[in-house]
N, C-alpha and C positions, 0 to 999 in steps of 0.2 A: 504494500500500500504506500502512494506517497502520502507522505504528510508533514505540512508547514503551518509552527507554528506563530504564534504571537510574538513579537519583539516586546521583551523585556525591558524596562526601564536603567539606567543605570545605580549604580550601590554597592552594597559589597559583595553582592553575586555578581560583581559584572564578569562576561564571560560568557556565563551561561543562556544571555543571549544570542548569539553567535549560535550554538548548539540548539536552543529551542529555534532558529530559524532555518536551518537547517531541513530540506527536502530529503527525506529517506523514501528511498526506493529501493523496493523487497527484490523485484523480477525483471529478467528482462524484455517481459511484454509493458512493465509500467514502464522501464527506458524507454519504447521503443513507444510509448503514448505521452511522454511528458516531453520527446522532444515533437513529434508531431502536434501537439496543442503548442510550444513555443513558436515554432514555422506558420501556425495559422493565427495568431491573436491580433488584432486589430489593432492597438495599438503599440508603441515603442516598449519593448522591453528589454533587461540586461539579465543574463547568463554568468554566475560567478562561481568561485569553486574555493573551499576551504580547506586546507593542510595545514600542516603545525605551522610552519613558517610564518603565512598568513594566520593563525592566530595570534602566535608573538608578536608580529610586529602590528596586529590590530590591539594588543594590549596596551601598548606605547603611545599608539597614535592614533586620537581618536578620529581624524575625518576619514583615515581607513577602512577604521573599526566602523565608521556609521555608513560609510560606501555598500560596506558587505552585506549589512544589516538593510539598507535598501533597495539591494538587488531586489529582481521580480522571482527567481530563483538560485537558491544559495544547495551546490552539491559538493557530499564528502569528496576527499581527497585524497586516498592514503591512509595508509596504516596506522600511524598517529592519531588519527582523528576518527577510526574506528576502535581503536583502543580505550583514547577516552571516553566514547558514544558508552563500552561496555559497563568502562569504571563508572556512569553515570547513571546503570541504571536505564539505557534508553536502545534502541535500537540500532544495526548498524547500517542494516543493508548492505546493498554493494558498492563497490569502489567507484565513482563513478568520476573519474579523472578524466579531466579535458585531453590529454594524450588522445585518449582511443575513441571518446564522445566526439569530440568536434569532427576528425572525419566522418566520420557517422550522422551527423547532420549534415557538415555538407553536399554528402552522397544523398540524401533524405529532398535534400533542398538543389538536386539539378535542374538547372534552367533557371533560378534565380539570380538577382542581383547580388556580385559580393563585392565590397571594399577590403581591401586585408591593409594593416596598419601598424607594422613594426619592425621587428630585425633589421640585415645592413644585406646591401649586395655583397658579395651575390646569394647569398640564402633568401634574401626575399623572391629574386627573379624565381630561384628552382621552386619555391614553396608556390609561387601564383599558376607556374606550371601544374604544379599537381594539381592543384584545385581545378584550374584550369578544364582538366583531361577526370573531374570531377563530375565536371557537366554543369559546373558554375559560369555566369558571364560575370568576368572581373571587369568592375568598372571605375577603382580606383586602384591604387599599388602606390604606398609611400614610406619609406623607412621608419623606425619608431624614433627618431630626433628629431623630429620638426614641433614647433612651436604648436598648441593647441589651435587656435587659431586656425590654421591650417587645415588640419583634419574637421575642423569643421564647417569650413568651407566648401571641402570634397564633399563632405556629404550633405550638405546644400545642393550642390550643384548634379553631383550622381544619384542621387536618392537612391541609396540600395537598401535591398531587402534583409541584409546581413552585413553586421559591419562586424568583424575580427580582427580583436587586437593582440598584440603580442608585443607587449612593452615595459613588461612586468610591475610587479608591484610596489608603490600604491601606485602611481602614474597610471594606468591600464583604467584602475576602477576610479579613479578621477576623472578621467575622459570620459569615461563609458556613460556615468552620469548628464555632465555635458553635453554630451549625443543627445541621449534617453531627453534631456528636458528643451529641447531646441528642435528633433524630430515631428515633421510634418506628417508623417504618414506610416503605418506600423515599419517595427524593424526590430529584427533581434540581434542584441550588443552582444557580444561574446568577449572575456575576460580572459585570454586564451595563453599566457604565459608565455612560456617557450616552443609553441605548436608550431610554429612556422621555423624553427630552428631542426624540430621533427623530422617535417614535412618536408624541407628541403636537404635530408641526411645529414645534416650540419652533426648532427648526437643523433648517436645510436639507438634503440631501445635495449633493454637489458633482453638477455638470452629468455624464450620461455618459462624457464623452469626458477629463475629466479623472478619472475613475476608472479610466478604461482606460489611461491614462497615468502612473498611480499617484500623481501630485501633487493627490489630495485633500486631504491634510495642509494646500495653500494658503490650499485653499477652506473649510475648517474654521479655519485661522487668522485671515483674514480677517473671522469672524461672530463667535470670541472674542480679539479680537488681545491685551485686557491680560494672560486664561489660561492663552494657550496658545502666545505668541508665546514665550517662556523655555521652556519644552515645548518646542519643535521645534528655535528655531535656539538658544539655549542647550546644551541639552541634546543636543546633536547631534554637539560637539565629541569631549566626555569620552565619548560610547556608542563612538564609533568607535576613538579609541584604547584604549577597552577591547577591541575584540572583535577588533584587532590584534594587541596586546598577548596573547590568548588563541591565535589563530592562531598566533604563534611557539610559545606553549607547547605546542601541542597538535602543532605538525611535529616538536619538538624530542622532544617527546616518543613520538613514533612514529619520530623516527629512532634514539635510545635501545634503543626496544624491536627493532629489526631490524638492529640492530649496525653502524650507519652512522654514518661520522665525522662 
């Protein structure tokens, strides 16, 4: 079942917003109907996706933190953030990482309008390629260095059905917003990280079998160790005693509400 809940106000559970707004999805017939209701909604919506990273650094900073929390749909990311989902008491569903989703939409969405909006050549040229040979009509193509402004200009003037960014975060869901409240006509924003880095072989994906194992994070750390190595094992410490930290709050406060000492 998907299900999204209520944004939480901020306080000493903050946090646990983030998590209650969170879209779980059980199956892959509800993937496979939560991105076809995104491709048909009438109007401008944004696509986000949450992993520990992006919770740390929406811990610190709050107009990231309120980006994500305004997304029109916010999906897990990774092992981290089905971990915590368990320590918390709540569901995990499946992984549903922008890596393998976004082609999968824009296979879903041939013969639509796409803007794609990040990386440097030549990885952007090969990634508009693939999409390209998607059965997408790319009707913008611009590095992720250009001034805001810019991009929203293109998409002024292209009006596409699908704008993909890849510019990482917070930047990506800063823009995405901007889009979303200046869009004329529906359009789904996608918050796409390093997909067009993917997409034009720039990184690799991890062998099968360590994806099944869920230690791709290795094999990803491994092709950017100076990146991404403070990303995982850094970052890995302070996520956990956060979402610990949140867990007490959240029994305490469920034993509160049911008059348990």
């Amino acid at each position: 079942m998907v299900t999204s809940l209520d944004i939480r106000p901020a306080g000493p559970e903050v946090g646990l917003d983030l998590f209650d707004k969170l879209s779980v999805v059980e199956t892959e017939r509800e993937l496979d109907s939560l991105v076809s209701d995104l491709l048909d909604r009438k109007r401008a919506v944004v696509l986000s996706f949450l992993n520990q990273h992006a919770f740390n650094l929406a811990m610190r900073d709050a107009p990231f933190r309120r980006a994500l929390l305004e997304s029109d749909i916010l999906l897990r990311d990774g092992v981290g953030i089905e971990v915590a989902l368990k320590l918390l008491g709540r569901p995990a569903g499946l992984n549903s990482n922008g890596t393998d989703l976004i082609p999968l939409i824009l296979e879903k969405a041939r013969g639509r309008r796409v803007a794609i909006f990040g990386t440097r050549e030549p990885w952007l040229g090969a990634a508009a390629d693939r999409i390209g040979r998607l059965g997408a009509e790319i009707v913008s193509c611009r590095d992720g260095f250009q001034p805001e402004a810019s991009y929203l200009d293109q998409v002024r003037a292209t009006r596409p059905s699908i704008v993909l960014l890849a510019m990482g975060m917070p930047r990506q869901e800063s823009l995405a917003a901007l889009i979303r409240s200046e869009a004329e006509e529906p359009c789904l924003i996608i918050n796409g990280g390093a997909i067009l880095d993917f997409m034009a072989n720039r990184f690799r994906r991890a062998p099968t079998w360590m994806q099944a194992a869920r230690i791709e994070w290795i094999f990803r750390m491994a092709q950017e160790p100076e990146r991404l190595m403070r990303r995982y094992l850094s970052g890995g410490p302070p996520f956990a005693m956060k979402v610990l930290r949140l867990a007490w709050h959240q029994r305490a406060r469920r034993a509160l509400a049911s008059g348990d000492p």
